[in-house]
N, C-alpha and C positions, 0 to 999 in steps of 0.2 A: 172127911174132906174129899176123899176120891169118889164116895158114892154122889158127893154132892156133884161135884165135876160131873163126872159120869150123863146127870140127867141133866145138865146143863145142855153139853154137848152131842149127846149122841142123836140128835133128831136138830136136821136142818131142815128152813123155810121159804119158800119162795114166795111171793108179792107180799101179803100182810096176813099169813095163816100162821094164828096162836103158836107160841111158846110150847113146846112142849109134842105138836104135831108135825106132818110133813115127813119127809123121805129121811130112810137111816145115812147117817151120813158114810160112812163104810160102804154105802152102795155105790157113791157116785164119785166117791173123792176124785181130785184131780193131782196129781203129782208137782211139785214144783222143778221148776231150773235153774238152776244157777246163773247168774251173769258173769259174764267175762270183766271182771273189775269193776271197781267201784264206778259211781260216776260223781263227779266234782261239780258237774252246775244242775241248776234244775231243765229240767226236755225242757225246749223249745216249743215245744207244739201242744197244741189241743192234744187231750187225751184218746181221742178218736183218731188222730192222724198219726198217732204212736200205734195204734193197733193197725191202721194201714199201710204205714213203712215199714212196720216190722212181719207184716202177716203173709209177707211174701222171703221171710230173710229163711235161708237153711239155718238149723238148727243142730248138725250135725258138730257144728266146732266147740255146742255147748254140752256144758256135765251135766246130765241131769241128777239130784241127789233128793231121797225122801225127805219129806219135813218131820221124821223121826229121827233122822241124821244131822238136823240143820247146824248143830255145833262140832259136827266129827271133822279133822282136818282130811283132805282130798287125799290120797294115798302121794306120796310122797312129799307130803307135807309135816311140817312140825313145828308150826303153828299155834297158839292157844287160843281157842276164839272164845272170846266170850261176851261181846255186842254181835249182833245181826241183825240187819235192817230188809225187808219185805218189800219191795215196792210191787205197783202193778194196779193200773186204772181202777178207777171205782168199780163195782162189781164184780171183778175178773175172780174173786174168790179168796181173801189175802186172809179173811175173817175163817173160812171154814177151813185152811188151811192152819191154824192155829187150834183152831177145834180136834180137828183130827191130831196134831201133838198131843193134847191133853187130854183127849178120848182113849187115846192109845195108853197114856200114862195112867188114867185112872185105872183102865182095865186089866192093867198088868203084862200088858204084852209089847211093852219100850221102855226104854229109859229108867229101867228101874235101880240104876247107882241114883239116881235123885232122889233127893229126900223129899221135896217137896216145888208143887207147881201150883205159882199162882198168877191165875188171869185175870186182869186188869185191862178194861178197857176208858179208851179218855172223853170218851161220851157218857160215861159215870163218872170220871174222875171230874170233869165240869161243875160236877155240882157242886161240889166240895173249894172251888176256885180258891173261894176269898178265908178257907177257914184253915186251923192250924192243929197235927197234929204229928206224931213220932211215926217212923216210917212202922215200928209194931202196931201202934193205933191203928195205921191205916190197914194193915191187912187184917186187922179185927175185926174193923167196919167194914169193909167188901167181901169177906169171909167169914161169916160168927164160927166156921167151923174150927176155927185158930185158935179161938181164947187161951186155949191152955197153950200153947206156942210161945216159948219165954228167948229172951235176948241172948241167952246162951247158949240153946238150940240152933236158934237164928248162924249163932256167929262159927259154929262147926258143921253143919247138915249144906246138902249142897242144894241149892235152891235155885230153879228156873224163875223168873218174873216175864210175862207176856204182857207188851203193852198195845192192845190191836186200836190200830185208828188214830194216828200221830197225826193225818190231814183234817180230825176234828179239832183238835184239839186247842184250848182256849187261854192256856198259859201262855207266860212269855217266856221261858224255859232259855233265861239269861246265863249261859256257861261262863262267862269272862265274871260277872261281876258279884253273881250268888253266894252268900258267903261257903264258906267248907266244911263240912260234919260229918262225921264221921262214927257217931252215936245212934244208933236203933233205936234209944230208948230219948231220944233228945227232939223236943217239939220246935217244930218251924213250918212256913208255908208249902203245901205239899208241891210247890213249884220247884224250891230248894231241895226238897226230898228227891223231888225226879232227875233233877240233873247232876249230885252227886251219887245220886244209884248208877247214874248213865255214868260218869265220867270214875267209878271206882272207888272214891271214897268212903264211899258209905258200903259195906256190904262186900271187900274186891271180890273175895269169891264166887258173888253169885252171875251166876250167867242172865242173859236179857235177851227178848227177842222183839224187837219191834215193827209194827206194821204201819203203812204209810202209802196212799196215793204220790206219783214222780215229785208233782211241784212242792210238796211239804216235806220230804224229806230229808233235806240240806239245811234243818233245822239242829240235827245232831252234827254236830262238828266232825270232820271223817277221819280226824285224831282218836277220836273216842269209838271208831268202825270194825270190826274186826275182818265182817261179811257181809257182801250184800247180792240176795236172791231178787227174784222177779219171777212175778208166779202170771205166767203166762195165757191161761183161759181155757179152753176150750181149743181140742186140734181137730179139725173137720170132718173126721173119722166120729168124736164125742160130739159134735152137735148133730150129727143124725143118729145117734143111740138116743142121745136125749128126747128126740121127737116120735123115737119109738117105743121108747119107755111109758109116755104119757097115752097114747092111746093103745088101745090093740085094733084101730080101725086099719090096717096095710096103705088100701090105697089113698086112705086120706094122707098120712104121712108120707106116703109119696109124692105126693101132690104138694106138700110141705116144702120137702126138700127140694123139690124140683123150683119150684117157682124161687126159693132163697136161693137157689143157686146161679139164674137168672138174672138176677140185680146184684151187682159187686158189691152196693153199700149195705145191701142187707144182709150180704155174707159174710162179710168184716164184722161187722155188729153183733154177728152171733157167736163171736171167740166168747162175747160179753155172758154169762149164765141168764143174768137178768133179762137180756133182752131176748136170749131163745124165747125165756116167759111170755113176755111181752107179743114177739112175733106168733109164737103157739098162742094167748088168748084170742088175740085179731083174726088168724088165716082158719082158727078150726070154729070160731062164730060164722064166718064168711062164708065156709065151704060147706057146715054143715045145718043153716037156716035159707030162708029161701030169698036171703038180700042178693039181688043183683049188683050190677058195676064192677070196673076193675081190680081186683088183688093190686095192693098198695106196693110202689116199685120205690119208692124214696122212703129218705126218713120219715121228713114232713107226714106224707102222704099215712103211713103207720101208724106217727102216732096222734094223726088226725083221727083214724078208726080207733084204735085203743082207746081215746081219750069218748069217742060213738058208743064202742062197747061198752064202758064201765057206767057211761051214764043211762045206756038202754037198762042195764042191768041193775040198775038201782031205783031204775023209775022217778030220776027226781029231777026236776030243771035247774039248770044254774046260769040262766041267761043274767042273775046281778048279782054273780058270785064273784067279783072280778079282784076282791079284798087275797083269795087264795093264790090268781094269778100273781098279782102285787108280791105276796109273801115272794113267790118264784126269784120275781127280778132283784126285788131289794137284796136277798141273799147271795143272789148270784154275782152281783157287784161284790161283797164285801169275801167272797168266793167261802162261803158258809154253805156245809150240808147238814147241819143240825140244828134244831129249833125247839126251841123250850119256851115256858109259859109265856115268858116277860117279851119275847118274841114274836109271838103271834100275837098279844096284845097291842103292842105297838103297831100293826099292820089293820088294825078294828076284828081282828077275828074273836069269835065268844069259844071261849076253851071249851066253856062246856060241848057245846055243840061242836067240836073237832075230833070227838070219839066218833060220832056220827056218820058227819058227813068228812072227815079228813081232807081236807085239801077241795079237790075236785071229786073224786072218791076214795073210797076204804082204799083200794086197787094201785093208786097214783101215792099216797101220803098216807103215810102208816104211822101206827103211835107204839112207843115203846113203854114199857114198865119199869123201871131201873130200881136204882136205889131210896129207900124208905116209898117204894111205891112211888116216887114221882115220875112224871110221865117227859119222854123225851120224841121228839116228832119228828119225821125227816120222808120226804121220797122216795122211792122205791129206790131210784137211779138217780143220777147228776144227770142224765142228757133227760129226762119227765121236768127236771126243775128247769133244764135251759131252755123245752120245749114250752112250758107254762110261762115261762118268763117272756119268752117272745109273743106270747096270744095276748100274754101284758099289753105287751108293746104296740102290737099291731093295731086293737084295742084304743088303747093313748090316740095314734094317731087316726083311728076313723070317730074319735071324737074332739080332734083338737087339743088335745094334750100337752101344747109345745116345751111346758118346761121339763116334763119327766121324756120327751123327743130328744132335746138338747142336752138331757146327759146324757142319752144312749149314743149321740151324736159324739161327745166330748170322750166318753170311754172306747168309741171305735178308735179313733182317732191319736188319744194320747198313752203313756204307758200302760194302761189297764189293761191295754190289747197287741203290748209287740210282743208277747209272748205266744199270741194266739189262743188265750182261754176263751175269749168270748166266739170263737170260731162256727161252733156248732149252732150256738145261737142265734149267728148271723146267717148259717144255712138255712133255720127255722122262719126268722124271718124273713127270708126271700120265697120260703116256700109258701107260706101262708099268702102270698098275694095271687096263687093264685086262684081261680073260684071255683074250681073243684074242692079245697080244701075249707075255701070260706064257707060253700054249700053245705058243708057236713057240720063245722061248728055250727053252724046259724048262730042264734042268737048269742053267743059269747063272743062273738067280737064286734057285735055290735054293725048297725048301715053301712056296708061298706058302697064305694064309688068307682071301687080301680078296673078301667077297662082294658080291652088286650094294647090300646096305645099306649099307657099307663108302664104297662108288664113290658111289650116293644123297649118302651124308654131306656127299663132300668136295664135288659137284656143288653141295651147296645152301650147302656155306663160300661156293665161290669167287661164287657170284651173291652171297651175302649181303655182303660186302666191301666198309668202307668205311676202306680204310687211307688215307690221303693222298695218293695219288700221281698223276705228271702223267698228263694226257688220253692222252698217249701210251704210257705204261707201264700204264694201264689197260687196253689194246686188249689184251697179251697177260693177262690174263684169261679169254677171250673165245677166244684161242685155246687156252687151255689145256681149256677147254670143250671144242670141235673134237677135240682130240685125246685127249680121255675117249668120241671118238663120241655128244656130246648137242650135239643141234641144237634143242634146245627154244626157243634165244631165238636163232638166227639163223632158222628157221620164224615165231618170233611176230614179228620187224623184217619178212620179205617179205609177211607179212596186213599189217603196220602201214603199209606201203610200199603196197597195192593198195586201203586201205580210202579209201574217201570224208569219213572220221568221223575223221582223223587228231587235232584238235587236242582232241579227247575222249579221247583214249586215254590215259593215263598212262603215260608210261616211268620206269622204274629207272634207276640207276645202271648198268648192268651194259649193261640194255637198250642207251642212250646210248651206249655203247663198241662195241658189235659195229653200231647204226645209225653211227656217225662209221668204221667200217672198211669196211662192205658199201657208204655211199656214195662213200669216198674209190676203194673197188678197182672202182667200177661203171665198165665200158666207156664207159658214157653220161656227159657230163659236166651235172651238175647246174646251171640255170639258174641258181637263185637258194638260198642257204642264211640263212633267218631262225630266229636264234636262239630269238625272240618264238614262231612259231608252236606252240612244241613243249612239252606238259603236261610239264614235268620242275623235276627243284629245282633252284635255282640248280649244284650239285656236277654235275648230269647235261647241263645247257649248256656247263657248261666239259667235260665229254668230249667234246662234241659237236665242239670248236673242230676237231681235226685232219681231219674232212670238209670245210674250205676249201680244203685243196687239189685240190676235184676238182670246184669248184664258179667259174659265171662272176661271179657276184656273190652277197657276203656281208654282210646286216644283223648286228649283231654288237654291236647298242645294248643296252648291258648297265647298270646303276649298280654291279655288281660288278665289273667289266672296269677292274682297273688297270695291266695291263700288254700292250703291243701288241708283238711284233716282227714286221718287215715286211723284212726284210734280205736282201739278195741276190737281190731282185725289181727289172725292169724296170718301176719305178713315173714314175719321170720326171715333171719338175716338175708336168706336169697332174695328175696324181694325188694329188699331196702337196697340192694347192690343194683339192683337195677333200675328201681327209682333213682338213687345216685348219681347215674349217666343221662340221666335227667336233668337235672339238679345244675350240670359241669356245662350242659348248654346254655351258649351264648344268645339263644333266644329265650333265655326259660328269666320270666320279671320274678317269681314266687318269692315272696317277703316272708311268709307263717307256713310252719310245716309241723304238723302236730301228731306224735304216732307213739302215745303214750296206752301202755297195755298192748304191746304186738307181739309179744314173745321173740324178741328180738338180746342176742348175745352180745360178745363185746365183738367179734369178727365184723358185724358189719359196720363198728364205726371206722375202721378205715376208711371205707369208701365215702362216709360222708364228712371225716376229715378232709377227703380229698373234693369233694363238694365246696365244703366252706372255704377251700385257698381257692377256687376257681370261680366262685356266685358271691359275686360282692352286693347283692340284692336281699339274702335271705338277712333276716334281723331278728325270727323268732324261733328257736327250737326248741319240742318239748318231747322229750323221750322219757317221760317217768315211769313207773312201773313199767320197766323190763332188767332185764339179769345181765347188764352191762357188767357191771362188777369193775374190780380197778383196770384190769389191762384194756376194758375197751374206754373208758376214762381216757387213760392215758395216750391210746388211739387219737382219739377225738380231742386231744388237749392239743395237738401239732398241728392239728386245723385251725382250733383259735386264735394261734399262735401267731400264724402267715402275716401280711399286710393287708393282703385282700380281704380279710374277713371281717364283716362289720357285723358280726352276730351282735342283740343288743339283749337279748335274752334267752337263757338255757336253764331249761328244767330237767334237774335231774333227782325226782322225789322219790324217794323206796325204788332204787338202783342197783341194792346190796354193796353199797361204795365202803370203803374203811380206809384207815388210816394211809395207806400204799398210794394212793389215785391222788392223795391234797399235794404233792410234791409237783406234781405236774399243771394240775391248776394254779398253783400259785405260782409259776413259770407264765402260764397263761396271763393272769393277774395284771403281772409286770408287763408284760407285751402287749396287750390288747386293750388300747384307746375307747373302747365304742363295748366293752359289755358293763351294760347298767342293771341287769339282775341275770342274781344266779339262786336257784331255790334245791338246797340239798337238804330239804326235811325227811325225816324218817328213814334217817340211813345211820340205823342206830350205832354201827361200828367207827365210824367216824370219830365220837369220841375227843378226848381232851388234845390228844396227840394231832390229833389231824387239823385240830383248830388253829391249833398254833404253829402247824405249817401255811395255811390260809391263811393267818397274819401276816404271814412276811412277805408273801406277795401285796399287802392291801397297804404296810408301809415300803413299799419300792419309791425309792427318789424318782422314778420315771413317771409315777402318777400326776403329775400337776399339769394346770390347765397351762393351754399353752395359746388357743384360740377361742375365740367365743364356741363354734361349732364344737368345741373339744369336752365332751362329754366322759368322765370316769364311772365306775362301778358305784352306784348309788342304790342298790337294795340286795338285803344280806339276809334270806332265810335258813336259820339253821337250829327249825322248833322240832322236838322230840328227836333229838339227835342224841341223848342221853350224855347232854353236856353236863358239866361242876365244876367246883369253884376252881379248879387248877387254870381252865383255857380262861379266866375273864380277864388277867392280868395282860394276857396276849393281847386281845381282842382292846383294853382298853388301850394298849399302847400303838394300834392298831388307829382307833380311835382318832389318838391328840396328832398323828401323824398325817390323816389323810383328809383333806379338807372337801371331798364329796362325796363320803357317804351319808346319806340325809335319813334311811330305815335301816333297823335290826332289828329282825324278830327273832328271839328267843325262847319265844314262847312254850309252854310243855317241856320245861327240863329244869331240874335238880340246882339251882344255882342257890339259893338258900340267901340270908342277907347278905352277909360277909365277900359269895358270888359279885350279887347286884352293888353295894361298896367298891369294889376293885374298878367296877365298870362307871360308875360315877364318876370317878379320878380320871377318867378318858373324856366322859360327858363335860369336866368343866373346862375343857382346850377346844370340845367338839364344836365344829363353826358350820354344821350343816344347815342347810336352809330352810328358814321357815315360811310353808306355801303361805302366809299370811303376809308377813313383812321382810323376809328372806334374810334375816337373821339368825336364826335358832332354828332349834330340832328338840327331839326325846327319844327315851327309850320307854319302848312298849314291853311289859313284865307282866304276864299275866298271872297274877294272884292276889290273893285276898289284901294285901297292902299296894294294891297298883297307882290308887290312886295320889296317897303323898308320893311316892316316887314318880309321877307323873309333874305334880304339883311342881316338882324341884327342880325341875329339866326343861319344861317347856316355856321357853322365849322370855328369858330374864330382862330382854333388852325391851321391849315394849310393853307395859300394862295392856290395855287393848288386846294382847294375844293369849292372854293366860286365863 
């Protein structure tokens, strides 16, 4: 099994060079980093925009650990990890980083307390979707070197399982409702196999390491997380080794780097492994045949020549290949990077002929071999399919295309796009209009018409633009500028930037978005960022916000500024004390203050005790993950306490709270009209004890509505708090007692039936409301019997609601 590993792994590939060829990977490996805590939503942003917000962030506050360590606890830790989640943009390397674990484990030079490592990827495991077998079967079939590997092996021997490529993957990897096994030898959909491997059941011992572009990995429940890494790319130092690795020409490589280093967008881009590739095929065809014109300074602009290259280099035309563009977009909607038979047929492609010609070329769309030899298809890169998608596009419209126009119209416009995935895309197509780029395609996109009034037009939409959206998703604006070749308002930001007369000058909206990108990407880190100084309207300040991160200190005193998040910053008590006196001004509106993951103790909840009696504005606090612990609880419980305080939600998840701190909250409880959630999940000492101090606050005679506006504590999380059946009797008489609590989640803990019983006896007094007819409620139990006990709670009073 190791020698098979071994030749699996030890030879990496870059564009579409065979299996088995290409660079050792021990040459090039790249280390991974840790992230500073979990993250609980999926980025926000294009994946391009994560590599440019973050490509300017220090790195110094993070751990870096080898991915030969990925499950050792951090020194000072005592911790058991045994999930760990990989994230990190498509290409950035999340795959050869798994290689190298297992290269190093076959070779004998890591990990060798493991008995056994087996990698699994879900661009294989697809195939398999619809079919059923034991989780032994399944490492039989993805490893013949197994057979003899029996369930008793399995269940003493300590075993890794690597699952690389979570963002392919084609399950629905239903945690709440899959049933539960706990048998190796026991056949179910390998859907069900996955998710109790993930959540422990099946296997606890074994350890798991899984990999996952940002947006797909809030797929694993972050109950079931132990760790989560982020494998960063390429540091600017490694993408000029890389470009001198490939040739021994010197000055061509110089010439290399220089010109990348020239264009900001080309330099972000090369954190990416794939696109050094990309930018080395283009810049060393260019400099070293006798084609004139300019070296490409935009995306666009690249992978117009890349896409020049690969077809000069193949000698073939594809002026009514437009079936492979197609494949692009169709996928790119349904946000698909892998493509199997049944796939390309559906778009008119002939399989046979995609060995061939792949895509646009071998270079651009590459084919895989997988399991029983079937063949698995995919782009090189995500940003080649978003680039092909848009020649779709552009395509569509210089031939009239209007219905496949009006969904691209429908998807800018409605949810597909306030996440900002289709970002890059929408670069593309702005870039493509203009005729330098249409030049080079020629015939693939077909007669175009668009003249410079045309291009004018759209230049003076996009400046003109006051759609709603955040400071962040306004900066591609600005880039979609850039890649029309109008540098009109990044010229007017460097005069505004050199002039003496800065706080006379008026900025736009627009303006404000390319000053909050040109300072965030500045080499220099900006001393001080005041909001105040800057002639803009209120809308052009809040653009401004994303140049904090490239700044030593930030004025940021606003009367519009109601919401702060500051999370996952080494801010530490002193800082929070000084945010604080912030906080206690009678000019400060701030309603949401989120500063969860600061490393922050219990010392500084004083001071924002002393916040909440004094800011009867703030309604959201989230302080999870830091080492509050009970005494700064109990700090911060004399704030809620006040009259002034209208907190209406406080998070306090993996706090290190227990049993000491629930006395003072349930003092709270009783006193505080206006808190409607309070979220103490994973604060495992908490325990039976503490619940049922948190009872007695939630039956206090002083809860009852008194005026319409008079809102009580109406959502109770307290899932993986390592509750049993002792606290449910509390809680149900908790329950028949307080007539607005309408959620409790319990979820993730020990309660057993005889638990859930106790709490039923609460549920038949419980008069909470139901958002349908506001009558009823239920109780949410997450396990395999959820659904009769859901049955028997939910709104006995109307048919229509059940």
């Amino acid at each position: 099994h190791k020698i098979s590993l071994r030749r699996r792994c030890e030879f990496v590939t870059e564009g579409t060079a065979a299996a088995g060829t290409g660079t050792l990977l021990n040459r090039i490996y790249t280390e991974l980093y840790i992230t500073q805590g979990r993250r609980e939503e999926v980025n926000t942003q294009h994946e391009v925009r994560q590599l440019e917000t973050t490509s300017k962030m220090e790195t110094l506050s993070d751990t870096p650990i080898k991915c030969q360590d990925i499950f050792k606890p951090l020194p000072g830790q005592d911790t058991h990890i045994r999930v760990v989640v990989t994230q990190g943009v498509a290409g950035i390397g999340k795959t050869f980083s798994v290689q190298k674990f297992t290269l190093d484990w076959a070779e004998g030079s890591e990990n060798q307390h493991v008995s056994l490592v087996v990698l699994l990827s879900f661009r294989e495991l697809n195939l398999i979707k619809d079919e059923r077998y034991s989780l032994l079967q399944l490492l039989r079939v993805f490893h013949p070197t197994l057979q003899t590997v029996t369930a008793e092996q399995l269940a003493v021997c300590e075993v890794v399982f690597i699952f690389d490529g979570l963002d392919e993957s084609r399950f629905l990897l239903d945690f709440q409702n899959n049933e539960v096994m706990s048998d190796v030898t026991q056949t179910s959909s390998v859907d069900v196999l996955l998710t109790n491997l993930i959540k422990g059941n099946l296997l606890p011992s074994a350890l798991l390491w899984i990999t996952s572009r940002p947006a797909a990995a809030n797929q694993i429940p972050t109950t079931c997380v132990d760790r989560v890494t982020e494998v960063r790319g390429f540091t600017d130092l490694q993408k000029e080794e890389y470009f001198r690795r490939r040739s021994s020409d010197e000055e061509l490589c110089s010439r290399i780097i220089s010109h990348i280093k020239e264009s900001r967008s080309l330099h972000i881009m090369c954190h990416i492994p794939v696109f050094c590739w990309i930018t080395a095929t283009v810049l060393e065809h260019m400099l070293t045949t006798d084609q004139r014109g300019e070296l490409p300074k935009s995306l666009t602009d690249m992978y117009s020549h890349f896409l020049l290259v690969q077809t000069q280099r193949k000698k073939h035309k594809y002026d009514e290949r437009h079936d492979r563009s197609q494949l692009a977009f169709e996928h790119l909607e349904k946000d698909n990077l892998m493509f199997y038979q049944e796939d390309l047929e559906e778009c008119g492609l002939d399989v046979t002929e995609a060995s061939v010609y792949s895509g646009v070329c071998t270079e651009i769309f590459k084919t895989e071999c997988v399991l029983f030899q079937r063949k698995v298809y995919c782009f090189v890169h995500l940003s080649i399919q978003e680039f092909l998608a848009a020649v779709y596009i552009f395509h569509c419209y210089t031939n009239s295309n209007t219905e496949v126009l009006a969904r691209v119209m429908r998807s800018e416009c409605d949810d597909k796009n306030k996440n900002g995935h289709l970002d890059l895309f929408v670069r593309f197509l702005h870039g493509l209009s203009l005729e330098s780029n249409q030049r080079l395609l020629g015939g693939l996109l077909g007669q175009t018409e668009s003249g410079p009034e045309d291009i004018q037009r759209v230049i003076n939409n996009l400046k003109m633009n006051t759609s709603s959206v955040s400071p962040d998703r306004s900066i591609n604006i600005f880039h979609c500028l850039m890649e029309m070749n109008d540098l009109s308002v990044h010229q007017d930001i460097r005069e505004f930037l050199k002039s003496e007369k800065r706080s006379e000058k008026e900025l736009s909206k627009i303006h404000c978005s390319a000053l909050a990108y040109m300072l965030q990407m500045s080499e220099e880190v900006l001393d001080e960022l005041d909001l105040k100084a800057y002639n803009t309207s209120y809308e052009g300040r809040r653009r401004l916000i994303p140049a904090v991160r490239n700044c030593r200190k930030a004025r940021l005193s606003n009367p519009h500024l109601t919401e702060l998040d500051l999370s996952e910053n080494q801010l530490l008590d002193s800082k929070v004390k000084l945010l604080s006196a912030g906080l206690e001004s009678p000019n400060c509106r701030l309603e949401t203050l989120r500063l969860s993951h600061c490393r922050l103790r219990g010392s500084c909840c004083a001071s924002l005790a002393s916040a909440l009696k004094s800011n009867p504005h703030l309604t959201e606090l989230d302080l999870s993950e830091n080492q509050l612990q009970d005494s700064g609880v109990e700090l911060l419980s004399a704030g809620l306490e006040s009259p002034n305080c209208r907190l209406k939600t406080l998070r306090l998840r993996r706090c290190r709270l227990s049993v000491s701190c629930c006395a003072s909250l349930a003092l709270a409880l009783k006193s505080n009209p206006h808190l409607t959630e309070l979220d103490l999940s994973e604060n495992y000492r908490l325990q039976d004890s503490g619940v049922k101090l948190l009872s007695a606050g939630l039956e206090s005679p002083n809860c009852r509505l008194k005026t319409l506006s008079y809102i009580f504590y109406s959502l109770f999380r307290l899932s993986d708090c390592w509750l049993t059946e002792s606290s449910c009797a509390s809680l149900a008489s908790a329950l028949k007692s307080n007539p607005h609590l309408t959620e409790l989640d319990l979820s993730e803990n020990q309660l057993q039936d005889s638990g859930v019983e106790l709490l039923s006896a609460g549920l038949e007094t419980f008069p909470g409301k139901c958002p349908k007819c506001s009558v009823a409620s239920g109780l949410d139990r997450k396990t395999e019997r959820d659904q009769p006990i859901r049955a028997a709670t939910v709104c006995w009073g109307h048919v229509t609601c059940r």
